[in-house]
C-alpha positions as CSV (number, residue, x, y, z in Angstrom):
1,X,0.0,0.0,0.0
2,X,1.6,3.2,-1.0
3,X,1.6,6.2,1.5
4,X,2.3,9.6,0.9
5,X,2.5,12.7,3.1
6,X,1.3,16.1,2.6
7,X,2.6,18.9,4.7
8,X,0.3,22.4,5.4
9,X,3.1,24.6,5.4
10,X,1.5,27.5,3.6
11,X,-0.2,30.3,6.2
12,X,1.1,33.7,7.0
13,X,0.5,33.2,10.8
14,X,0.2,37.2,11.5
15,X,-0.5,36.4,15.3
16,X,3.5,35.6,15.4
17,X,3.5,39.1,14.3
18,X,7.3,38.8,12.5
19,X,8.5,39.2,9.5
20,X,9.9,36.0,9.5
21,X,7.3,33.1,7.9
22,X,5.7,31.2,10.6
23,X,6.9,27.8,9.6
24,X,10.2,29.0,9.9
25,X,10.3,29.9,13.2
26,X,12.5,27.7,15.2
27,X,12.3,25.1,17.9
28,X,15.1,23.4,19.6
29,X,17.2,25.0,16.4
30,X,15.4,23.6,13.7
31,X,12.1,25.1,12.0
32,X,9.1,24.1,13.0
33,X,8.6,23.1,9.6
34,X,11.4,20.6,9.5
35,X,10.1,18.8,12.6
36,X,7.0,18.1,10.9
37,X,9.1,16.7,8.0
38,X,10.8,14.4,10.1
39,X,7.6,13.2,11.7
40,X,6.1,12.6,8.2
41,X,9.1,10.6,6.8
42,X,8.8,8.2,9.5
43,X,5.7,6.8,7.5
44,X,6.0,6.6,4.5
45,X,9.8,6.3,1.8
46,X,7.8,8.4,-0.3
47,X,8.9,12.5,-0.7
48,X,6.4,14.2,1.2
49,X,4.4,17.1,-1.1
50,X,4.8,20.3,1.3
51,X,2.1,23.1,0.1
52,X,3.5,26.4,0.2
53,X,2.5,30.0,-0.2
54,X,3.8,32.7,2.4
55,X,7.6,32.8,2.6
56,X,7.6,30.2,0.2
57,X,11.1,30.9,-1.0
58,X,12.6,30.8,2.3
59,X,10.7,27.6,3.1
60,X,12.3,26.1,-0.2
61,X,15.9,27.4,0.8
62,X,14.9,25.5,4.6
63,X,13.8,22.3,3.2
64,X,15.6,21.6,-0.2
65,X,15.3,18.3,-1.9
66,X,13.5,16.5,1.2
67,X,10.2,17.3,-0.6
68,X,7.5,17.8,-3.2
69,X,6.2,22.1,-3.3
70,X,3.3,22.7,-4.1
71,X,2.5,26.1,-4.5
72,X,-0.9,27.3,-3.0
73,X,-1.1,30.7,-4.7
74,X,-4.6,31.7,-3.3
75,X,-5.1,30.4,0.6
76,X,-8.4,29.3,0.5
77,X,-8.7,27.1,3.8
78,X,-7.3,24.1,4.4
79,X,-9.3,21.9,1.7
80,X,-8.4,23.9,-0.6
81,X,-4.7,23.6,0.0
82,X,-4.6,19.8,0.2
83,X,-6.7,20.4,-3.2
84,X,-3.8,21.7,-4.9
85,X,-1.6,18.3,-4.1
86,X,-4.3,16.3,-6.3
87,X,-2.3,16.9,-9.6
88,X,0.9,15.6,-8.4
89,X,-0.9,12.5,-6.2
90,X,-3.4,11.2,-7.9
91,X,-3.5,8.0,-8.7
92,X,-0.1,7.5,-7.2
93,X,-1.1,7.1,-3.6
94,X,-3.3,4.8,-1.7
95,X,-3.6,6.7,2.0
96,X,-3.2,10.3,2.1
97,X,-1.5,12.0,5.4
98,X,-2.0,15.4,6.0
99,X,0.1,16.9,8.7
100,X,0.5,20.7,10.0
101,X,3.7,22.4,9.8
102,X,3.0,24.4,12.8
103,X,2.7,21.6,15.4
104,X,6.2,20.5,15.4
105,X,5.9,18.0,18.5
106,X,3.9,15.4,17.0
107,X,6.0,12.6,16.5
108,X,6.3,10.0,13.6
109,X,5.2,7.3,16.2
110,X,2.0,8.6,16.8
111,X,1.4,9.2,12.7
112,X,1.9,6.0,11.9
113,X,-0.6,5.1,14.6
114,X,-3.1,7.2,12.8
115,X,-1.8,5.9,9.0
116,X,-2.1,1.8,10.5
117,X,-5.3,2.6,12.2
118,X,-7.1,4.0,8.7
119,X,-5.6,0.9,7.1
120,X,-7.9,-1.2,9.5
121,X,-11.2,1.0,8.8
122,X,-13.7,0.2,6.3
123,X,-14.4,3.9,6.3
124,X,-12.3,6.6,3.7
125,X,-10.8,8.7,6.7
126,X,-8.8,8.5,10.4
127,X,-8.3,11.9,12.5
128,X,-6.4,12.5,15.4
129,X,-7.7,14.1,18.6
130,X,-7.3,14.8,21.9
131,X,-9.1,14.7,25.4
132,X,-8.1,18.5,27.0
133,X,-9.6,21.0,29.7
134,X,-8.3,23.9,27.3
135,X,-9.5,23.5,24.0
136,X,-7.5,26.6,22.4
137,X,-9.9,27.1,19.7
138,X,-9.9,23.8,18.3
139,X,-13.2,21.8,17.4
140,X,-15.2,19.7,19.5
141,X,-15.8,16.0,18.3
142,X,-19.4,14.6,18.5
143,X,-19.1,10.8,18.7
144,X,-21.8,8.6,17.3
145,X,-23.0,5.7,19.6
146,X,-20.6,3.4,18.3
147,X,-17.8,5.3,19.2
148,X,-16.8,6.7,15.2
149,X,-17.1,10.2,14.6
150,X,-20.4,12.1,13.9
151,X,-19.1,15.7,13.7
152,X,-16.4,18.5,14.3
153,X,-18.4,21.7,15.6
154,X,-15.9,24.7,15.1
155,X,-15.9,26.3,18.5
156,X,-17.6,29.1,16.7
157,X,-20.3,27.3,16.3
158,X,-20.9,25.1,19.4
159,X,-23.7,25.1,21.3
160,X,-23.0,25.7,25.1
161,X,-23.2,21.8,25.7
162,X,-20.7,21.3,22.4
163,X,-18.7,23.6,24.0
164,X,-18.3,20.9,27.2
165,X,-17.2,18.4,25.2
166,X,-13.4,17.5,25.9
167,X,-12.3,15.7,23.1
168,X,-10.5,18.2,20.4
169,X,-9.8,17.9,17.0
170,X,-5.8,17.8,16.5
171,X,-5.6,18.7,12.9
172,X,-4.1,15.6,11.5
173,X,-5.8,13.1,9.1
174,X,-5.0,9.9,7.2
175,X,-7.6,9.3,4.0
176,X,-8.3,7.2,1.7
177,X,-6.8,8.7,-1.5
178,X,-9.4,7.9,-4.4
179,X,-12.0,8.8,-1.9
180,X,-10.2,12.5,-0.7
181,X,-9.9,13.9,-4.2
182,X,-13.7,13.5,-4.9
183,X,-14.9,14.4,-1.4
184,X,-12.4,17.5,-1.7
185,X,-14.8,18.6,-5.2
186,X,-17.8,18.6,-2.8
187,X,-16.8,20.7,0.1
188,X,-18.7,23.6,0.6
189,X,-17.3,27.0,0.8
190,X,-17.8,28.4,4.1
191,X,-19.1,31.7,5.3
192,X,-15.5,33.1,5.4
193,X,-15.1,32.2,1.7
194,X,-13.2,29.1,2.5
195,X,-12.5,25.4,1.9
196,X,-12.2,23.5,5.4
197,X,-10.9,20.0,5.1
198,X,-12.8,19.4,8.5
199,X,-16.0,19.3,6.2
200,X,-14.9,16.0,5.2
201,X,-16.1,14.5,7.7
202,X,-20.1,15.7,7.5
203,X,-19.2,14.3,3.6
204,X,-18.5,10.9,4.7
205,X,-21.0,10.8,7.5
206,X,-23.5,11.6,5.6
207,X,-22.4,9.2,2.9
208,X,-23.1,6.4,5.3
209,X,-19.5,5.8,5.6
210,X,-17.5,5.1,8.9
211,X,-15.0,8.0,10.6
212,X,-12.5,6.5,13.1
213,X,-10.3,8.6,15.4
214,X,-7.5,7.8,17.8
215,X,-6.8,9.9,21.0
216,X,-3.4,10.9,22.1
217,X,-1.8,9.9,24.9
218,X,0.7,12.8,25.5
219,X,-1.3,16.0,24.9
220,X,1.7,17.8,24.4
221,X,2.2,16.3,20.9
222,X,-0.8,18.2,19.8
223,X,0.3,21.8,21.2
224,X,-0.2,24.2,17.8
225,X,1.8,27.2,17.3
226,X,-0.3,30.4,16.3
227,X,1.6,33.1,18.6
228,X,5.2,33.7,20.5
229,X,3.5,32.1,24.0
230,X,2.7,28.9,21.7
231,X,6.1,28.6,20.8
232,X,7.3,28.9,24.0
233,X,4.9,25.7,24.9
234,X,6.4,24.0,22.0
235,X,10.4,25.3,22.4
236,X,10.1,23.7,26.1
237,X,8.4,20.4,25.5
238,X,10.6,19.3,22.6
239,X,13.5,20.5,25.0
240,X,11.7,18.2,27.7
241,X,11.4,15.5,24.6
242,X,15.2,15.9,23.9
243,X,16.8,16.3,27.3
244,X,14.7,13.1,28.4
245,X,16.1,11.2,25.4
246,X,20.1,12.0,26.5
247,X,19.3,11.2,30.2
248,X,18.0,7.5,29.4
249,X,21.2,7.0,27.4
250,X,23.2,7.4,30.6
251,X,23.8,11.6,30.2
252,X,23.5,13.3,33.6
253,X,21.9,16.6,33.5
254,X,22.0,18.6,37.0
255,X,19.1,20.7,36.3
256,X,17.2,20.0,33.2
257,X,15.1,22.8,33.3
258,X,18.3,25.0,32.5
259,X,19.8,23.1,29.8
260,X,19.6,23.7,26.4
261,X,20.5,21.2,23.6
262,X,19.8,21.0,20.0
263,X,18.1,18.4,17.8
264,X,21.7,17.5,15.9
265,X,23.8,17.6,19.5
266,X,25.4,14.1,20.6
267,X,26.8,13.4,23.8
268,X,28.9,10.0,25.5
269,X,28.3,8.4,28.1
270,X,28.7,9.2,31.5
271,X,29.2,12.8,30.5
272,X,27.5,15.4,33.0
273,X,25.9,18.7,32.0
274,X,25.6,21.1,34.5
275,X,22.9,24.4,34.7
276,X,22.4,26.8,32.5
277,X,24.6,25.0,29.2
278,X,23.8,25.6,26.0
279,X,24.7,22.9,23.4
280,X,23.4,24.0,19.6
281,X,24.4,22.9,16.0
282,X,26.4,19.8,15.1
283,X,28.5,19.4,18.3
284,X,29.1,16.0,19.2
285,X,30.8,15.5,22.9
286,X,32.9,12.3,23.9
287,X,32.2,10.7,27.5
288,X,32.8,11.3,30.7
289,X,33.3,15.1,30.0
290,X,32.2,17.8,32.5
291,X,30.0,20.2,30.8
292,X,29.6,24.0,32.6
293,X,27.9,25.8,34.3
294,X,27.4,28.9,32.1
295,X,28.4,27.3,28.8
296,X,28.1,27.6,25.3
297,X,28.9,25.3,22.3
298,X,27.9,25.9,19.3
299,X,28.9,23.3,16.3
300,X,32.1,21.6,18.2
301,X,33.7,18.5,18.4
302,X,34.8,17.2,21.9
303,X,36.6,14.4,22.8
304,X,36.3,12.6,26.1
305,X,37.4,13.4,29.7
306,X,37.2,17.5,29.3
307,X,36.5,19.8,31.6
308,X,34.7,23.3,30.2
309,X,33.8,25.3,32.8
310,X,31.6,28.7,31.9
311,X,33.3,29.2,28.4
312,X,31.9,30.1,25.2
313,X,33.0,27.2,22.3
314,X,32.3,27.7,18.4
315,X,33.6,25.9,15.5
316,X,36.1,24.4,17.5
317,X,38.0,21.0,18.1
318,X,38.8,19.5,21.5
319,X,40.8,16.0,22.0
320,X,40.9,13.9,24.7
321,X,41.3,15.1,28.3
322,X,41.3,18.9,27.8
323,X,40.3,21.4,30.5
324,X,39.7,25.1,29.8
325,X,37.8,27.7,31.9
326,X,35.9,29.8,33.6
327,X,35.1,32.3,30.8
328,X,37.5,31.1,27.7
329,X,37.0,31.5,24.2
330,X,37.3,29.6,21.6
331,X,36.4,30.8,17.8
332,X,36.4,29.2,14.9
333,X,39.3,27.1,13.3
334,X,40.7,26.5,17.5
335,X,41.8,23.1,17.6
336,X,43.2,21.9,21.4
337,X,45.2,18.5,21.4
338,X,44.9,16.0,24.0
339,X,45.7,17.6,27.5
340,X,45.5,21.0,26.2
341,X,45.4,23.0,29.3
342,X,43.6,26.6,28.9
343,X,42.8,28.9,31.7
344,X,40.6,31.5,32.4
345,X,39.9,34.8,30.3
346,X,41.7,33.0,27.5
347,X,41.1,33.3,23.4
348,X,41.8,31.1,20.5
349,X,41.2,31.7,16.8
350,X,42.2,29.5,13.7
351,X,45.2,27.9,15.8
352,X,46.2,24.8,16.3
353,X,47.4,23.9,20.2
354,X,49.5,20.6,20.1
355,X,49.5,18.0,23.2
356,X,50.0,19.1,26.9
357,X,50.1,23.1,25.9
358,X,49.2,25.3,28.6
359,X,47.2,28.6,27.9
360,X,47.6,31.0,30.5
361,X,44.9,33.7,31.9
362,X,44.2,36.6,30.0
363,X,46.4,35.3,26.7
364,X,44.5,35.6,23.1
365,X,46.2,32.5,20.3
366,X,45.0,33.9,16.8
367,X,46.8,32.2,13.2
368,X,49.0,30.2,15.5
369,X,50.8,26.9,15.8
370,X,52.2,25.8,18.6
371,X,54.3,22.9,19.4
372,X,53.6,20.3,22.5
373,X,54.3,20.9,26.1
374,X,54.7,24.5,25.6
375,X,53.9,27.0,28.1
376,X,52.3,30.5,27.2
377,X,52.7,32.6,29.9
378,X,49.6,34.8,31.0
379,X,48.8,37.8,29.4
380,X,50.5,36.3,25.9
381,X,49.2,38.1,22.7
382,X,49.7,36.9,19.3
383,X,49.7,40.0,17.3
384,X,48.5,38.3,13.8
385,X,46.6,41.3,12.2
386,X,48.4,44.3,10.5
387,X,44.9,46.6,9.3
388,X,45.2,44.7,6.4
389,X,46.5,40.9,7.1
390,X,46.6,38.3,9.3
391,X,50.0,36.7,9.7
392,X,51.2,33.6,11.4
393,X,53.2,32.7,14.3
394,X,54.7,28.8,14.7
395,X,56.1,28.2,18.5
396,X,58.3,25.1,18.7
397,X,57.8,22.2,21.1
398,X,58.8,22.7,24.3
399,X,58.7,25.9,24.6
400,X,57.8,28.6,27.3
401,X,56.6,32.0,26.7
402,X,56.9,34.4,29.6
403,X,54.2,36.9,30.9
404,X,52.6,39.5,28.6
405,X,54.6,38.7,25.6
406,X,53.6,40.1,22.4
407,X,54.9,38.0,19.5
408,X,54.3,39.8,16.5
409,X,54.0,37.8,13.0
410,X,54.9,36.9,11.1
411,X,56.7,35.0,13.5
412,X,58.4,31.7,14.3
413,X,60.0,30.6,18.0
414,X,61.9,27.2,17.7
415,X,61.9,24.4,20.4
416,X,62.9,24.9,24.0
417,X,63.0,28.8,23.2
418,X,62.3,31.1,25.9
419,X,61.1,35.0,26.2
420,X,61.5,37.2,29.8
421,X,58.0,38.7,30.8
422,X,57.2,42.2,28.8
423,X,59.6,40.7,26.0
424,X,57.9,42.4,22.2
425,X,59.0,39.7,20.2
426,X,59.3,40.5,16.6
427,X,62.0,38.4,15.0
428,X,62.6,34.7,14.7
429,X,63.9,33.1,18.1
430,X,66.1,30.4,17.4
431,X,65.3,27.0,19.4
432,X,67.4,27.0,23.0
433,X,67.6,30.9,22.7
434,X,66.3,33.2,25.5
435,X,64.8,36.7,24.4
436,X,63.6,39.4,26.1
437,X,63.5,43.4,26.0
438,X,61.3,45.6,24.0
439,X,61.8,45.0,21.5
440,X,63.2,41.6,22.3
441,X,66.6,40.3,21.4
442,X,68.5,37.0,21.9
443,X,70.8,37.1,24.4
444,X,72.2,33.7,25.1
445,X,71.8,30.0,24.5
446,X,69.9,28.0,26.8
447,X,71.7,24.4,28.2
């Protein structure tokens, strides 16, 4: 039986009040949209058809190859936007999903509940719903004595006894397709001069034909975002979703509440994340690392045993057993070998920090190389830019830079060099040379 998705992705949502296109509007790091394109994939191999209109450029740039567009030049209700995906589907699907881009906790799980559940009914359609004290403008469902479904009143329209009812339409449907293209030809246009694919249902019911519905279990699944305070409902139950997920693989998180990781982040074993961290992008951390408080990483690599303790991390690369912090830096292109030592107030830029090196306090490493077991000396500056150019500055192994040094590149110190505290360095230091002065001169070889 072949299955194929379609994805409501094309409304302004003018209650978000932003310039940006609702769909597009992130949670956990990733558009809502894309969530709802994960959840849809889970079904069904096919390419899910995603009907556009507002921002529809954006949501193509967002999305790419991972599905069909349909364009839905005049928004016309919901009907009339699944409408448009007839061309492209039929007679090349069986069941019919429709999805909403704008709940983006509704999980593939639950979907293919819905899609096995329509495969069981002799009727042409399945919806989803939910049983809640709040019903947020959705429409009530009016069960029929044996238990299908006999109508969605709009809350609009509810009488004050409809309005009682707890069970709540969710917005998500599986149809038979053959059957959805002709009952889409027959919906009515509605007093607002739209097509609502809710009046499906009076179609079918009053065709004689069976409606099923399943409930959900976790009503959090079906939270909808129309407005900022909506996605702040849906930005902190995915991050529930998420953090739950890295705690049952043997992650310790302190204080859950407080920590913030994205969709794409991976993390080892044993590793503990302490308050207030926020983990973003394509970072993947090794185990047994020590993660905050007071942290960001965005997009790194970390290997395992390190210690980052309030820092800020981009772009960067971290072997085994490093340990930097509180309040370092590192920017993109920083790349810390295995027992890279780097203390606090520190700064490294497109360098790369062989094994055992020790960063003091206060030191910024910009278009550097340095050898291992070197020393830099707090306060250490690499002057690399001239106004117009960055140069480079290679330190040898071995090597130990004194306080407040300023090594101006281009530059290059050999092994088991050394340079007295103050020391402007700004030629070439030999390897077993001391220098010091401003600016600094050689003055003897080192035993």
């Amino acid at each position: 039986m072949k299955i194929t998705s379609i994805i409501l992705a094309a409304g302004q949502g003018t209650r978000m009040k932003s310039d940006l296109p609702k769909v597009l509007h992130p949670v956990c790091g990733k558009p809502m949209v894309w969530h709802a394109l994960q959840a849809a994939r889970v079904v069904s191999e096919e390419v899910p058809v995603m009907i556009i209109g507002h921002g529809a450029d954006g949501v193509r740039d967002v999305i790419g190859s991972a599905a069909r567009f349909v364009v839905q030049a005049e928004r016309l209700g919901t009907g009339h936007a699944v409408q448009q995906a007839e061309s492209t589907l039929k007679g090349d699907a069986d069941l019919v999903l429709v999805s909403q881009s704008d709940m983006p906790l509704l999980t593939g799980d639950t979907l293919s509940k819905l899609v096995e559940t329509q495969k069981a009914n002799s009727g042409p359609m399945t919806m989803l719903t939910i049983i809640a004290d709040d019903p947020r403008g959705f429409g009530r469902i009016v069960r029929a004595d044996d238990g299908s479904v006999k109508a969605i009143v709009e809350e609009a329209d509810a009488t004050d006894a409809e309005k009682a009812i707890k069970e709540l339409n969710v917005g998500a449907y599986c149809f038979d397709a053959d059957w959805l293209w002709g009952a889409l030809a027959e919906v009515p246009l509605s007093a607002k001069g739209e097509y609502y694919l809710t009046d499906t249902v009076a179609l079918a019911v009053e065709a004689g034909l069976r409606v099923e519905a399943i409930t959900l279990e976790n009503a959090v699944e079906a939270i909808g975002v129309n407005n900022r305070i909506h996605l702040a409902e849906a930005e902190a139950g995915m991050r529930s979703r998420v953090n739950r997920g890295h705690m049952l693989k043997g992650i310790t998180l302190i204080d859950p509440a407080s920590t913030y990781i994205g969709m794409d982040v991976e993390i080892g074993q044993d590793t503990v994340i302490q308050p207030n961290t926020f983990l973003r992008g394509e970072t993947k951390i090794g185990e047994g690392c020590e993660i905050g408080p007071n942290t960001i990483i965005i997009d790194c690599e970390i290997g395992d045993r390190c210690e980052i303790l309030s820092s800020v991390l981009e772009k960067a690369i971290l072997e085994d057993n490093v340990d930097m912090g509180p309040f370092a830096r590192l920017r993109k292109g920083a790349y810390l070998s295995k027992g890279v030592h780097m203390g606090n107030f520190g700064e490294v830029k497109d360098s790369h920090l062989g094994k055992g090196v020790k960063v003091g306090h206060f030191s910024y490493i910009g278009n550097a190389t340095i050898g291992a077991e070197t020393n830099i000396g707090a306060g250490t500056i690499t002057c690399n830019y001239d106004g117009e150019n960055k140069h480079h500055t290679k330190i040898g192994e071995d090597v130990f830079i004194g306080s407040d040094t300023m090594l101006v590149a281009p530059l290059e110190i050999g092994d088991r060099a050394r340079t007295g505290a103050g020391a402007v360095v700004t030629k070439n230091v030999k390897e077993d040379t001391l220098a010091v002065g401003m600016p600094a001169r050689s003055i003897k070889k080192l035993k």
